[in-house]
Backbone bond lengths (Angstrom), bond angles and torsions (degrees), N, CA, C in turn:
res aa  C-N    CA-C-N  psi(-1)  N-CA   C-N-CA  omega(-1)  CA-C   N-CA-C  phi
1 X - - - 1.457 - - 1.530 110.88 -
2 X 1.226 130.86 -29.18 1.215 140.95 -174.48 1.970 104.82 -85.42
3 X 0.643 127.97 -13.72 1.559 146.77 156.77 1.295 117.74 -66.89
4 X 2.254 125.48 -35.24 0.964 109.06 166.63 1.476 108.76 -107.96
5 X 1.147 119.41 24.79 1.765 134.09 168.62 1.566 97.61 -73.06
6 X 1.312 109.41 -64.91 1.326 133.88 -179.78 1.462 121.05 -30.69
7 X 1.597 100.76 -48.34 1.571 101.58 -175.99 1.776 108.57 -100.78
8 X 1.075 105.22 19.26 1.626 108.86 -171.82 1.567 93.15 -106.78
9 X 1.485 132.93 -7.55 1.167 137.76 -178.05 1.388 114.98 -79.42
10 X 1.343 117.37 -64.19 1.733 124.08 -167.53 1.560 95.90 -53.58
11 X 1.669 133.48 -76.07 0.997 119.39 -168.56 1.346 118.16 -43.39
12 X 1.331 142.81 -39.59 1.739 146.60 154.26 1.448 109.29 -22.18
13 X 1.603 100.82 -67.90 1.623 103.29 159.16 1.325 140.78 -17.54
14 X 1.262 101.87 -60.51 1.465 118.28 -165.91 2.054 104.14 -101.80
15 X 1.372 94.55 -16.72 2.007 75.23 152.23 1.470 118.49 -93.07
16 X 2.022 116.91 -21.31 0.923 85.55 -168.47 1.876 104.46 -74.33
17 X 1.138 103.77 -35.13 1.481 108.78 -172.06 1.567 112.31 -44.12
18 X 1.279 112.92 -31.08 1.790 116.76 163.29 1.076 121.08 -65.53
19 X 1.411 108.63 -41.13 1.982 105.63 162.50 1.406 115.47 -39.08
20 X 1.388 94.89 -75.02 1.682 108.07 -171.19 1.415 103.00 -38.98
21 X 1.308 104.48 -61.71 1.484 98.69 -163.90 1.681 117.06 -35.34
22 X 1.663 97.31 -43.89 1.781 89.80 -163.21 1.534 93.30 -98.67
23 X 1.203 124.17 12.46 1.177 104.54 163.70 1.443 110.71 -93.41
24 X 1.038 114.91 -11.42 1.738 113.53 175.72 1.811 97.88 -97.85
25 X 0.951 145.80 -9.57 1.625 133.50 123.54 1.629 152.46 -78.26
26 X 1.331 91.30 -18.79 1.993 92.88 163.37 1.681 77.89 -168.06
27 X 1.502 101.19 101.16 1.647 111.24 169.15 1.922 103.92 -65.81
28 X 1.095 124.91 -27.80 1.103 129.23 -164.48 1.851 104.98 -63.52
29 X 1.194 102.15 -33.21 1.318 123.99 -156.93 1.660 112.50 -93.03
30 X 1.609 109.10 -3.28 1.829 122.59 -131.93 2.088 79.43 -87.72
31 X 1.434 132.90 -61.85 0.665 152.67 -170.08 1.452 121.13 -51.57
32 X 1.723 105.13 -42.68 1.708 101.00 163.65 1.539 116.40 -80.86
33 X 1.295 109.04 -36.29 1.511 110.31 172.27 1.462 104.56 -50.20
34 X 1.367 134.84 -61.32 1.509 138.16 -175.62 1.483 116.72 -38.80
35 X 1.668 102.19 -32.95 1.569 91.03 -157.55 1.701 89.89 -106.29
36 X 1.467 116.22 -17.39 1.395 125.81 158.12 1.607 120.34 -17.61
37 X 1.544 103.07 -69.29 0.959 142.35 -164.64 1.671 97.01 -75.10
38 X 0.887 118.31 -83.80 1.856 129.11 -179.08 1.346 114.15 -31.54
39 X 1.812 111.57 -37.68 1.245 116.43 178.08 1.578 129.73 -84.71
40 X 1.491 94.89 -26.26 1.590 111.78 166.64 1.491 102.62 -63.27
41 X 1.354 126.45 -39.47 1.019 112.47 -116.60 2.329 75.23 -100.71
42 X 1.096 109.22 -36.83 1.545 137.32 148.34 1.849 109.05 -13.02
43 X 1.375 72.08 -82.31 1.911 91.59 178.96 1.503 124.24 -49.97
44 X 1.789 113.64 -44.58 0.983 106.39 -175.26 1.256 103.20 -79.56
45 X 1.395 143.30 -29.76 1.295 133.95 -161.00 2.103 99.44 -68.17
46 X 1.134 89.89 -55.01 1.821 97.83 178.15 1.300 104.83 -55.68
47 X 1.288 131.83 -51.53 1.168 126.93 -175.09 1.598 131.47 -61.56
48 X 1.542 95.71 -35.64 1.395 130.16 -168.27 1.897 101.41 -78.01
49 X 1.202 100.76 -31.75 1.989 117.43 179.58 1.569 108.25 -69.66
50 X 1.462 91.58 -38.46 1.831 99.90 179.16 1.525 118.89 -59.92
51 X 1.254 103.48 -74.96 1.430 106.66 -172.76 1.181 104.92 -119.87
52 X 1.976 123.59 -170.74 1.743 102.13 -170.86 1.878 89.56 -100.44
53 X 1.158 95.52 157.55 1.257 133.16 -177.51 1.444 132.07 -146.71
54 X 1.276 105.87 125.95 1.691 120.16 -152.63 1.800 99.04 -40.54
55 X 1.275 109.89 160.44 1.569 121.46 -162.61 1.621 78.34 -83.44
56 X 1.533 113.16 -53.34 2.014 100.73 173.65 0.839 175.30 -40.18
57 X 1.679 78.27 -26.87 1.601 106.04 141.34 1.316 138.74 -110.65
58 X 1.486 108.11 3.24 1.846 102.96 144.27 1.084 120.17 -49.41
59 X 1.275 120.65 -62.07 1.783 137.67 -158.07 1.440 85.12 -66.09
60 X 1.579 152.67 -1.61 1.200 123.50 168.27 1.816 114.34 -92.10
61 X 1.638 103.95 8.94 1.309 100.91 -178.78 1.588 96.07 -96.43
62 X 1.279 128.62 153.01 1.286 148.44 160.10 1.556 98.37 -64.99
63 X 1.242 129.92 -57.95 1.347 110.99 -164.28 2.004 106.07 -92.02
64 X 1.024 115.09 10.91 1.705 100.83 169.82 1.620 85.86 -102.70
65 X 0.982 118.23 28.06 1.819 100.12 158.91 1.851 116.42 -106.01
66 X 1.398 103.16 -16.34 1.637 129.76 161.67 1.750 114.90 -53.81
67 X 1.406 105.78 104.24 1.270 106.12 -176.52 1.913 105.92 -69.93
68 X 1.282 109.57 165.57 1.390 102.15 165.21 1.335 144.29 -105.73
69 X 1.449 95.36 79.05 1.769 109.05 -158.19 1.256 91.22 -99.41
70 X 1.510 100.49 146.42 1.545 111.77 34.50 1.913 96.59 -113.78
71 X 1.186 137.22 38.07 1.146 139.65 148.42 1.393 104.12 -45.37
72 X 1.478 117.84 -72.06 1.419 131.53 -177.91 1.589 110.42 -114.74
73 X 1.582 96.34 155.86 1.709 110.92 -166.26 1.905 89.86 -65.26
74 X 1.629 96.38 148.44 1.213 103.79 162.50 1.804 119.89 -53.23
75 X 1.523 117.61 151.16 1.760 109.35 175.42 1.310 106.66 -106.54
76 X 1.271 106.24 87.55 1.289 116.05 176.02 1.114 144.84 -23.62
77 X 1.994 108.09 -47.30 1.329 120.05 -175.77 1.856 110.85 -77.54
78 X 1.986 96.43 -23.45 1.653 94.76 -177.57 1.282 100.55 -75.39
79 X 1.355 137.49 -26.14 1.554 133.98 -161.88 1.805 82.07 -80.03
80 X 1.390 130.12 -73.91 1.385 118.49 -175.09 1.529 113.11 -19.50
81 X 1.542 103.57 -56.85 1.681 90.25 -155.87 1.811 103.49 -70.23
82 X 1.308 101.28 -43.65 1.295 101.06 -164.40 1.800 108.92 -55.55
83 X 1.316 131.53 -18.70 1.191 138.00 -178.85 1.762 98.36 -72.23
84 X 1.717 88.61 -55.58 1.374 76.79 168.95 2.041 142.22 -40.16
85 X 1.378 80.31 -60.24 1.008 105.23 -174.58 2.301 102.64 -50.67
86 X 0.868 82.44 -26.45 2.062 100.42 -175.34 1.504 103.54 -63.89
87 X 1.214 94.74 -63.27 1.619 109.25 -165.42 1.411 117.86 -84.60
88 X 1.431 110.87 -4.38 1.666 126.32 155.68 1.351 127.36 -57.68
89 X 1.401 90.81 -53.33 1.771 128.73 -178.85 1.356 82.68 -48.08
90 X 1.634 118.93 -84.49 1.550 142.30 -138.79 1.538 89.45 -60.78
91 X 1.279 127.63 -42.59 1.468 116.85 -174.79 1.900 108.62 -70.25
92 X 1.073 101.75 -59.27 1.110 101.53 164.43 1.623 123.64 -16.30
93 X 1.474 107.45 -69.93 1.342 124.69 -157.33 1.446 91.63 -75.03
94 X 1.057 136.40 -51.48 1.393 152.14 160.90 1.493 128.79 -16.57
95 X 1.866 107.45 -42.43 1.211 115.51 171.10 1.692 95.82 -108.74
96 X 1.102 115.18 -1.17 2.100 87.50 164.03 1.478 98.42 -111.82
97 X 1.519 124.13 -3.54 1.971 94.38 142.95 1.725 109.28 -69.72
98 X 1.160 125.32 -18.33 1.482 93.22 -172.38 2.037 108.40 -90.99
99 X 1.131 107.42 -26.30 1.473 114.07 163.13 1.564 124.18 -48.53
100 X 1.779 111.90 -31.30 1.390 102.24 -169.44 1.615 101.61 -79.14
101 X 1.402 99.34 177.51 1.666 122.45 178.31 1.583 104.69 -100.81
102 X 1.414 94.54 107.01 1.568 108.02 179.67 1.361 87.57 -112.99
103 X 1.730 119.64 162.28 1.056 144.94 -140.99 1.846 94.13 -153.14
104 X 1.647 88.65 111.83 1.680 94.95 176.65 1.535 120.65 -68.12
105 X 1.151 124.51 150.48 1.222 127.58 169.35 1.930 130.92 -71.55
């Protein structure tokens, strides 16, 4: 059970790290991009189960990169990158909130 804890994490990662990101470049914007993303990412998996659908646009969902454990061993190297890929974002987004021009109260 702790194997499919495991893989339910990186994709979490990598929306929140997409948040941040655009919320530290057009905060206004941080919230449709988020659910943008979550819902694509939603659709293709359901959609993608139905009928066949290009392997190119699976791999654009965050969660068809989630193996289904504990049926099958977690994939280690996709959970790496995609964490990666999370905590890139979050830094990212992180130093252009501290770059923008905020306005004291």
């Amino acid at each position: 059970m702790l194997a499919a804890g495991v893989n339910l994490v990186p994709p979490a990662i990598v929306l929140l790290g997409i948040g941040v990101l655009v919320f530290g470049l057009r905060p206004r914007s941080m919230a449709l991009v988020a659910y943008a993303v979550l819902g694509w990412s939603v659709l293709v998996v359901v959609v993608g189960g139905i009928g066949a659908t290009s392997h190119w646009v699976l791999d654009t969902s965050v969660f068809h990169q989630m193996a289904s454990a504990p049926a099958v061993s977690p994939n280690w190297e996709a959970n790496g990158i995609m964490t990666g890929i999370g905590i890139t974002a979050a830094l990212l987004g992180m130093l252009a909130f501290r770059r923008r021009d905020l306005q004291g109260a």
